[in-house]
C-alpha positions, -999 to 999 in steps of 0.1 A, spaced: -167 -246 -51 -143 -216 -52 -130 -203 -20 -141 -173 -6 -115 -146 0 -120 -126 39 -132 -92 35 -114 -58 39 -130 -58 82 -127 -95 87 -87 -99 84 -67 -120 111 -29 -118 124 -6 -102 106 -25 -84 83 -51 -68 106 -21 -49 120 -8 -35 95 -18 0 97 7 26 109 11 42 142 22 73 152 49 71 175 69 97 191 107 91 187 127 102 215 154 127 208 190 120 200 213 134 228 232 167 213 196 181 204 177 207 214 139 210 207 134 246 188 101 262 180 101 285 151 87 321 161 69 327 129 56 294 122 56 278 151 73 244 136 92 225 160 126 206 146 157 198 165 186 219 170 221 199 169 243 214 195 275 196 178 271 215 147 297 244 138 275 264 118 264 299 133 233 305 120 204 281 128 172 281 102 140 265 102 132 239 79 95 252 69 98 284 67 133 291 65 132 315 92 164 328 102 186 332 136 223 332 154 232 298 170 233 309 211 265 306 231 277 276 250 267 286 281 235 299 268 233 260 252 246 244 283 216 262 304 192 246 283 200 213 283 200 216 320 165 232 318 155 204 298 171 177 320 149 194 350 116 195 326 122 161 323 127 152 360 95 171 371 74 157 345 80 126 363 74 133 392 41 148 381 32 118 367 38 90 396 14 105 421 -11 110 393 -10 71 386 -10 63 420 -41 84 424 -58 71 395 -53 35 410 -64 44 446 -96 58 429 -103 28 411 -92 4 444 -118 25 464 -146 21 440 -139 -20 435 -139 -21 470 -171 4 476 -190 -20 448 -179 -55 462 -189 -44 495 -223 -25 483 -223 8 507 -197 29 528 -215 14 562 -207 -21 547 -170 -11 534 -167 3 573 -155 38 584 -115 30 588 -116 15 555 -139 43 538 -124 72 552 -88 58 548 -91 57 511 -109 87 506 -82 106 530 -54 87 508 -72 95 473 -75 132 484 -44 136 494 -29 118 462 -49 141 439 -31 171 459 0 159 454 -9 156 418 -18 192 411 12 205 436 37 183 411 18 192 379 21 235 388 60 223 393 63 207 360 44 239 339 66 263 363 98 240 345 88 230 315 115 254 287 106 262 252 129 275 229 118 297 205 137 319 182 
C-alpha cells in the first residue's frame, strides 16, 4: 500500500508553524516616529541625518528637519510616553489578576457568606481600588503620549 500524505489542517511541528506573524519591531535609538499630515503614514525620522528637509516615503510629502532643541524635546517626550505607559499598564495587570483571584476564590468557596466578609470585602475594596488606579494612570499616559506630525 502507498502511504498516505497528512493533509493541508493535519500538519505537526515544524511545519504547522510556519505561517508569519506580525510583529512590532522596536525602534532603533536616533529615531523619531513621524506621522505624515496628508496621509497619515507613519515612518521613522533619523535624528543623525544631515539632510534638512524630511519627506514621506508614501506620499512624498514635504517638510524642514526641526531644530536640535526642538528634536531634543521630543525624544524626551517620548522617553516620558514611554515611562507612563508603563505605569499604566502594571496596575491594570494587577487588577486584572485580583479580579480573577476574587472570582476563583468566590467559586471554590460557592457564596460571599461562605468566602466570609474580611475576605469578600477585602478583595472587592482591593480590586476597586486597583481599577482606579488604572484609569488615574491610563488619563496620565493619553495626557503624555506625543505625536509628531508634520
Amino acid at each position: 500500500m502507498a502511504k498516505r500524505s497528512r493533509g493541508a489542517g493535519r500538519k505537526k511541528g515544524a511545519a504547522k508553524k510556519s505561517k508569519p506573524r506580525l510583529t512590532h519591531t522596536p525602534t532603533p535609538s536616533g529615531t523619531i516616529p513621524v506621522v505624515c499630515s496628508e496621509c497619515y503614514t507613519d515612518f521613522l525620522y533619523v535624528t543623525l541625518s544631515e539632510s534638512k528637509n524630511v519627506s514621506c516615503p508614501a506620499c512624498g510629502h514635504g517638510g524642514s528637519v526641526p531644530e536640535a532643541g526642538e528634536v531634543q524635546r521630543l525624544e524626551m517626550a517620548k522617553a516620558s510616553e514611554k515611562k507612563a505607559f508603563l505605569s499604566a499598564v502594571v496596575p491594570g495587570i494587577l487588577f486584572l489578576l485580583f479580579g480573577f483571584f476574587y472570582f476563583m476564590q468566590l467559586n471554590s468557596a460557592g457564596s460571599a457568606d461562605a468566602l466570609g466578609p474580611t475576605m469578600n470585602y477585602g478583595l472587592i475594596a482591593v480590586t476597586v481600588l486597583l481599577f482606579l488606579i488604572t484609569i488615574v494612570f491610563a488619563a496620565r499616559y493619553e495626557k503624555a503620549r506625543c505625536e509628531v506630525y508634520f
